[in-house]
C-alpha positions in Angstrom: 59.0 -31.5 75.8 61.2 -32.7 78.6 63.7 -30.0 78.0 61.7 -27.5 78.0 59.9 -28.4 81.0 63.7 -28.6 82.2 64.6 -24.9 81.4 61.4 -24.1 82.7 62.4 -25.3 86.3 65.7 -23.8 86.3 64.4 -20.4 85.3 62.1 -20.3 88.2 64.2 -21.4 90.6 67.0 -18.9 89.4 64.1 -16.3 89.8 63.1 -17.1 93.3 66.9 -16.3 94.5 67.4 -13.4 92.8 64.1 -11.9 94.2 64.7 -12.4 97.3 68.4 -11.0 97.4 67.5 -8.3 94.8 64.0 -7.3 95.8 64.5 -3.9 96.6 66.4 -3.1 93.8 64.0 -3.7 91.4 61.1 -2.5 93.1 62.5 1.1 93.3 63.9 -0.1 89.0 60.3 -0.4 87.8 59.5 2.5 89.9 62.3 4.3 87.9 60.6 3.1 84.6 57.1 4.3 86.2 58.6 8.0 86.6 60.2 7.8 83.3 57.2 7.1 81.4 55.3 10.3 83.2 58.2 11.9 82.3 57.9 11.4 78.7 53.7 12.0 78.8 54.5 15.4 80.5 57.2 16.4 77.5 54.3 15.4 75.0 52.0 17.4 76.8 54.1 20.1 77.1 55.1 20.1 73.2 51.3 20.0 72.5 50.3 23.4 74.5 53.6 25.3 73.5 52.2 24.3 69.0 48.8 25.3 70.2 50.2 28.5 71.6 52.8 29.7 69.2 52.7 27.9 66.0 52.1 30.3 63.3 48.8 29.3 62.3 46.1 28.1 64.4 45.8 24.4 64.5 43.3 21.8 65.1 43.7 19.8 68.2 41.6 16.7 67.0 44.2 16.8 64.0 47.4 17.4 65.5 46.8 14.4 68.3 45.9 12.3 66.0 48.9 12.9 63.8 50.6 12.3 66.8 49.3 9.0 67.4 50.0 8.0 63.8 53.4 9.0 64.1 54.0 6.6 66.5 52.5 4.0 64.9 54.2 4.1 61.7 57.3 4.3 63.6 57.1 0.8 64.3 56.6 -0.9 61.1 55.1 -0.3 57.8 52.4 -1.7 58.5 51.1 0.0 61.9 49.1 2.9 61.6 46.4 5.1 63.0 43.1 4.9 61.3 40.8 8.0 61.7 36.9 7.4 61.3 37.0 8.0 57.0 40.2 5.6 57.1 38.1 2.8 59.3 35.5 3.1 57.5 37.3 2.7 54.2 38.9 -0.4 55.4 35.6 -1.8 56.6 34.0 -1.3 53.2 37.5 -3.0 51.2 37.1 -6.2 53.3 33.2 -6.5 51.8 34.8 -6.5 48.3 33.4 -2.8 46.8 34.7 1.2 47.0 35.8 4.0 45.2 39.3 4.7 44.1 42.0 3.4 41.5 42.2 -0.2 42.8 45.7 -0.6 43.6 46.9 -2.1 46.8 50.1 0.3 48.1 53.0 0.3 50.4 55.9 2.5 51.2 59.7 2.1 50.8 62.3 4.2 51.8 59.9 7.3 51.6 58.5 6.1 48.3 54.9 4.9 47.6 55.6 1.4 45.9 52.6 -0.1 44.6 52.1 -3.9 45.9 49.9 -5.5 43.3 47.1 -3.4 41.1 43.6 -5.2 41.3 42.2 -7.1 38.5 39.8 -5.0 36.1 40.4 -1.4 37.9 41.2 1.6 36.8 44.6 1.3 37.7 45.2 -2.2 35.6 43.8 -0.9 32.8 46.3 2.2 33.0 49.1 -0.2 33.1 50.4 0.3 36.6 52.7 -2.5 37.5 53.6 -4.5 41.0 56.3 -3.1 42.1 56.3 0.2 40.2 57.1 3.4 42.6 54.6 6.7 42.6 56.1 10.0 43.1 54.2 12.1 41.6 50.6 12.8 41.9 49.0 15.5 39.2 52.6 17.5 39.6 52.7 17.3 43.3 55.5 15.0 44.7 54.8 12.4 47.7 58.1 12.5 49.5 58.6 13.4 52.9 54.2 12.2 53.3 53.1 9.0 55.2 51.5 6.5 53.6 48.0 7.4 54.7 48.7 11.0 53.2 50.1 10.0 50.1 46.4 7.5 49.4 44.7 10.4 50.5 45.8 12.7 47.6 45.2 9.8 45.0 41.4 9.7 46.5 38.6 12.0 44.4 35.2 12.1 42.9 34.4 8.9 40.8 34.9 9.8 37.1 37.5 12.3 38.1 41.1 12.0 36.1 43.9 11.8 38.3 47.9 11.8 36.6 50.4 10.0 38.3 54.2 9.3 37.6 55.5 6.1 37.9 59.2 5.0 38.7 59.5 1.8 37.1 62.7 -0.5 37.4 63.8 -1.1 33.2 63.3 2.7 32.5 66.0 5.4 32.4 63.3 8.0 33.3 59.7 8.1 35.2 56.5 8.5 33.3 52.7 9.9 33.9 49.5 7.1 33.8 46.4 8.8 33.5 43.9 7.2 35.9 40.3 8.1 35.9 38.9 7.2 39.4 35.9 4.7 39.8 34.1 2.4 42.3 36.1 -0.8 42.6 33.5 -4.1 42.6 36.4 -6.5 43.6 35.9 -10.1 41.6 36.9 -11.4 44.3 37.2 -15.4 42.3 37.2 -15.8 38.2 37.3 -19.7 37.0 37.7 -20.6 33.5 38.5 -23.6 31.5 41.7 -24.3 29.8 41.5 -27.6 27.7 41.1 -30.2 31.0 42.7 -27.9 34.0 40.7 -25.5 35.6 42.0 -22.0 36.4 40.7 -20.3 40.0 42.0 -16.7 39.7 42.2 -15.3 43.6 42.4 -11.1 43.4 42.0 -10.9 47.0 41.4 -12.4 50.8 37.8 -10.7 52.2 34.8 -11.8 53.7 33.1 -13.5 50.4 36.4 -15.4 49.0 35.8 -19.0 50.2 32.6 -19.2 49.7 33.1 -17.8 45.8 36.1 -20.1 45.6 33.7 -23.0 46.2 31.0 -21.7 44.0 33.1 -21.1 41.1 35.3 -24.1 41.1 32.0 -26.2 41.6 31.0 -24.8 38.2 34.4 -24.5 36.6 34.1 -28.2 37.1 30.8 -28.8 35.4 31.8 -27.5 32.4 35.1 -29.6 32.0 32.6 -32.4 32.1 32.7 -33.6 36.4 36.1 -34.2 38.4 37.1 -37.3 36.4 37.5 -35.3 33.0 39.8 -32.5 35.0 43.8 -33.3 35.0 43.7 -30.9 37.7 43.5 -27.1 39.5 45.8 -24.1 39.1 45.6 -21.4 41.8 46.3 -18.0 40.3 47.7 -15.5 43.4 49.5 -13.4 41.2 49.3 -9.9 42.2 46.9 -10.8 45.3 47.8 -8.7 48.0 46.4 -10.1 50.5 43.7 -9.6 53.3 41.8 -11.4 55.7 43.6 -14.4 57.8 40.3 -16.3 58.5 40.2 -16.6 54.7 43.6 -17.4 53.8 43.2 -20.7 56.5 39.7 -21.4 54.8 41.1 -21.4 51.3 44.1 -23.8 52.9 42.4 -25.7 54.0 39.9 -26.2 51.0 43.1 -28.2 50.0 44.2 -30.1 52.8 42.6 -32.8 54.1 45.3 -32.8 57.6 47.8 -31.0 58.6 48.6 -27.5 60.0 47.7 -24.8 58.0 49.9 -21.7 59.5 50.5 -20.5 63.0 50.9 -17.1 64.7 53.6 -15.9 67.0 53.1 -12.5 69.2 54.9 -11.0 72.0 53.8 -13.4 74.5 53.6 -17.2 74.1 49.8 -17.2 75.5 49.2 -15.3 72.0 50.3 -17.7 70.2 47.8 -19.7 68.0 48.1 -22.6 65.1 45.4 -24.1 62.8 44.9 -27.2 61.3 43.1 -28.5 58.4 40.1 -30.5 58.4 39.1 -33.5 56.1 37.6 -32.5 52.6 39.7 -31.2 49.8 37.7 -29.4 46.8 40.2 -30.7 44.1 39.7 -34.3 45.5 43.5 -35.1 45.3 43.8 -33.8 41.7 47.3 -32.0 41.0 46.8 -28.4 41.9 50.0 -25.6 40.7 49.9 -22.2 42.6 51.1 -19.1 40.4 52.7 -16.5 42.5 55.0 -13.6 41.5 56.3 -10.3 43.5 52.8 -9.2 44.0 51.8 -11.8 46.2 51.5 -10.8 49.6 50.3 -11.9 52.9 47.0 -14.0 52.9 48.2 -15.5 49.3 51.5 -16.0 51.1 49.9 -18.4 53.9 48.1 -20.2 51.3 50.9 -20.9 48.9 53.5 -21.8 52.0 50.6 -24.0 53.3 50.5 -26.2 50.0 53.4 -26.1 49.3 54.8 -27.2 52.4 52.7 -30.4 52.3 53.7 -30.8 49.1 50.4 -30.3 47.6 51.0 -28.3 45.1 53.9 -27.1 42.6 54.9 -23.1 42.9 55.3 -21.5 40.2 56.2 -18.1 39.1 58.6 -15.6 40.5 59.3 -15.2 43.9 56.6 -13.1 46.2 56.2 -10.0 48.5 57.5 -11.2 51.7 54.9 -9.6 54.5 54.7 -12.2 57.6 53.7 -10.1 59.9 49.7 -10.2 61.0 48.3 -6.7 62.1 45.2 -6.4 64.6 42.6 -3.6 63.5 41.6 -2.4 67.2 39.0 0.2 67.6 40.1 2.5 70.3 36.8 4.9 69.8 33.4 4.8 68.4 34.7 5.7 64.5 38.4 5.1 64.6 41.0 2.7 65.3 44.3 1.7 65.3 45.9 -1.7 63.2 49.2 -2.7 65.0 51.1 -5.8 64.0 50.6 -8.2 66.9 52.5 -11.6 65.4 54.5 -13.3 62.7 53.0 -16.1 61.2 54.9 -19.2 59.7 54.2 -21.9 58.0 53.6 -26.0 58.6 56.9 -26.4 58.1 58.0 -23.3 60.7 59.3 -21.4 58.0 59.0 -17.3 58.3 59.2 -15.1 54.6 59.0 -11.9 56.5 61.0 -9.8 54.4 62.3 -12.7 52.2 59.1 -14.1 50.3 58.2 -17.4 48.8 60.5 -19.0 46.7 58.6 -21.1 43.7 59.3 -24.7 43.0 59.5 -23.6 39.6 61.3 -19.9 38.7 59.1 -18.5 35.7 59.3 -15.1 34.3 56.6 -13.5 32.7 58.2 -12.2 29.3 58.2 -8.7 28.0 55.7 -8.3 25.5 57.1 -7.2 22.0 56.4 -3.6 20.6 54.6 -4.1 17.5 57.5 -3.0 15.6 59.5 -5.8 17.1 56.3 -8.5 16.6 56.3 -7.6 12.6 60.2 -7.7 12.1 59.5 -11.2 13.6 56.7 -12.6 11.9 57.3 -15.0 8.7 57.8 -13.4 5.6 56.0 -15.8 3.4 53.9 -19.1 4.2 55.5 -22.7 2.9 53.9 -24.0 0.0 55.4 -27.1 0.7 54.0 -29.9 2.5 54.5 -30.7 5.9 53.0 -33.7 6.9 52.4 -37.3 5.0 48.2 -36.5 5.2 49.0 -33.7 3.6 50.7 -36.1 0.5 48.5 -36.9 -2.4 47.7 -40.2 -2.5 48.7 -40.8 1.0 47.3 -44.4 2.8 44.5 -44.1 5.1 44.9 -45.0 8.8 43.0 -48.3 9.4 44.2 -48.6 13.0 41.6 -46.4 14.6 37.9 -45.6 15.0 36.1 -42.8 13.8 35.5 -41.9 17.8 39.8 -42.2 18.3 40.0 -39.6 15.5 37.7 -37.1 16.7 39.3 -37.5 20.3 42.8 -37.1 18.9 41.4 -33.8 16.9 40.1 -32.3 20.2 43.2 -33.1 21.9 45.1 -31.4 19.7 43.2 -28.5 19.5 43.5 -28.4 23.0 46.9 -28.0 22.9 47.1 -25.7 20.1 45.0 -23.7 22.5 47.6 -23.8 25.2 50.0 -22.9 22.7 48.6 -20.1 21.8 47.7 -19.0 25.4 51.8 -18.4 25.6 51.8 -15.2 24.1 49.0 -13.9 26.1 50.1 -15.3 29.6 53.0 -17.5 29.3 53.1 -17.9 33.3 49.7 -19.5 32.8 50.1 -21.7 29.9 53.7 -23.1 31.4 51.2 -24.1 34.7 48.7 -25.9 32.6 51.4 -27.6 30.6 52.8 -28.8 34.2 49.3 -30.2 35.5 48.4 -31.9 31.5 52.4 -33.5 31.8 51.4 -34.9 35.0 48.0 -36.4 33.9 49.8 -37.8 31.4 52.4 -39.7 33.5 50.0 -40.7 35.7 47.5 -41.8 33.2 44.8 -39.9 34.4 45.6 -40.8 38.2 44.1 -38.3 40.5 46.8 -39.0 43.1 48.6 -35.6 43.9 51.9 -34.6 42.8 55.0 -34.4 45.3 56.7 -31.1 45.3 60.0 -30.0 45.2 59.9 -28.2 48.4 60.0 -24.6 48.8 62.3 -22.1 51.0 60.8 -19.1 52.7 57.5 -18.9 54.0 54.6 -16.2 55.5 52.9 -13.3 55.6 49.6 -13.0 57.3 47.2 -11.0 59.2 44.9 -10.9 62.3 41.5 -9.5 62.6 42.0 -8.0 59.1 45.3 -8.4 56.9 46.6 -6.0 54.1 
């Protein structure tokens, strides 16, 4: 504190003198800057009147200014942008968790449309469009050279309408057309089920109604393991969530926490600056939590894994994620439109920023490739053994007299249990390996509820201000 109070003093003091040797100087400066600006404005202006005058077809002057606007927005970032009155209103309605459309969360790269993370149980999902797969094509007609606003606008219809796009995928020599048919998109915002003794909170997305699902669901995700003391503990699926709104990446942080700070926001000018801390009350009630994350992870879900796992909290597992720290400001600048402009970067407890880098998990898990169904039969067993694999299975074989009729019966559900995450492998491996982590540590711990230490991540953030994408 001291120094900074320090380089504080000597700043203003260095100020004073050159002001008052220098004062004229910069006065007529900023005046130059003044003139410059005008300058500019005038040359827009004039642009303007000399395309309504001469271009070769008439043009809309509500259109072209507003294409104007957006151009300079999406100069800045990838994430600034103009939003015209069907665009705000679209956003409005994704943030209360229902519209029409294919349900896939986009971004663009290098000109190219990349998809950030398809939404659970849409259109798109179901077509098999993958996180990070590239769309170049839409029915025939190719996206290059549009903005990112243009490009959604030509994969937007009628519900029920079909829609062909072509897909760029890293593995394949050579793109290839999903046909989509368009629908309205009822986000799920939380799913919780059961495996064996963990419970599983899938997170799709960050709007208004996820904490207060979150809460709901894990309340009765708990409930049917049999209360808290039967659960070895909580995984937080964020795969493919591509974020949203800040106010509920913090609340689902700090569902978590009991102390601590949760993220913090860093804009232009150190007034702007903000942090928030967590409050007392966890949901899991200290029970070992693992967050799955994997490159379609993005902003909110980015605060909320950095958050736990920077306090150590919980164990990261996956593949490494999206890497957006940057928080855009949706600001209405008229009655039905409005402009979102990044305004901060956020970071997390530990100070960390993953803008353009992304979280790094604790453990590195790939999801694998599933096998053809040619390559599934040439591996499957050719004949079962006839021979006997076990001594119960011996004739004759002694009886155990060591345990209870109740012991047996436990030791049967138990291993069914884990037959069950066994089998859950070759449908989500990713998932399975993160209920095998949280069942290894119950067992450690002999059923402590005391929450694990983590390994300690690298990068950190992405986030989002009065609405996050």
């Amino acid at each position: 504190m001291k120094h900074y109070l320090l380089a504080g003093a000597i700043g203003t003091l260095a100020g004073a003198i050159v002001t008052t040797q220098l004062a004229a100087p910069l006065i007529a400066q900023e005046a130059g800057k003044e003139v410059s600006v005008y300058e500019q404005l005038d040359l827009f202006g004039n642009v303007f009147e000399r395309v309504r005058a001469d271009y070769v077809e008439k043009v809309d002057d509500k259109k072209l200014i507003e294409a104007a606007i957006n151009g300079m927005l999406t100069s800045l970032d990838p994430h600034s942008s103009f939003l015209a009155a069907k665009d705000y209103e679209d956003m409005q309605t994704q943030t209360r968790g229902s519209f029409g459309g294919l349900g896939i969360e986009v971004g663009q790269e290098d000109g190219l449309v990349k998809v950030i993370s398809p939404i659970d149980d849409t259109p798109a999902a179901e077509a098999g469009v993958k996180a990070g797969d590239f769309i170049t094509h839409v029915n025939g007609e190719s996206l290059m050279g549009l903005n990112l606003d243009d490009a959604v606008e030509k994969m937007r219809g009628p519900i029920g309408s079909e829609i062909t796009i072509t897909i760029l995928r890293q593995g394949e020599k050579e793109p290839f057309d999903l046909k989509v048919v368009r629908d309205t998109i009822k986000l799920t915002v939380v799913k919780s089920r059961v495996i064996g003794h963990a419970v599983v909170l899938r997170v799709t997305t960050f709007n208004d109604e996820t904490f207060s699902t979150l809460k709901t669901e894990l309340a009765k995700a708990v409930e049917e393991a049999g209360g808290i003391d039967k659960v070895t503990g909580f995984v937080l699926d964020l795969r493919n969530n591509p974020g949203g709104l800040l106010n509920q990446a913090i609340e689902v942080s700090d569902g978590f926490l009991d102390k601590g700070e949760i993220v913090s926001t860093r804009g232009r000018k150190a007034e702007d600056s903000e942090r928030w801390n967590a409050k007392l009350g966890d949901l899991a009630e200290g029970k070992p939590m693992v967050v799955l994350i994997n490159g379609g992870s993005a902003s909110a879900s980015e605060i909320v894994t950095g958050a736990l796992q920077d306090h150590r909290r919980a164990i990261v597992v996956g593949t490494k994620s999206f890497g957006k720290g940057s928080v855009q400001t949706v600001m209405p600048v008229t009655s039905d439109s409005a402009i979102r402009l990044t305004t901060a970067r956020y970071y997390t407890p530990s100070g960390r920023s993953i803008q353009a880098l992304g979280i790094n998990p604790d453990i590195i898990v790939e999801q694998p490739r599933r096998p053809t169904t040619e390559e599934a039969d040439a591996d499957a067993p050719r004949s079962a053994s006839s021979f006997s694999n076990s001594e119960a299975d011996l004739r004759g074989a002694l009886n155990n007299d060591a345990i209870t009729d109740e012991e047996r019966k436990q030791m049967e559900e138990e291993a069914q249990q884990v037959e069950a995450t066994a089998k859950l492998r070759d449908e989500d491996y990713q998932l399975a390996y993160a209920v095998d982590i949280l069942k290894g540590l119950s067992a450690i711990e002999g059923g402590s509820t005391a929450a694990p230490a983590n390994s300690g991540g690298d990068t950190a953030d992405a986030g989002e201000g009065a609405a996050a994408q």
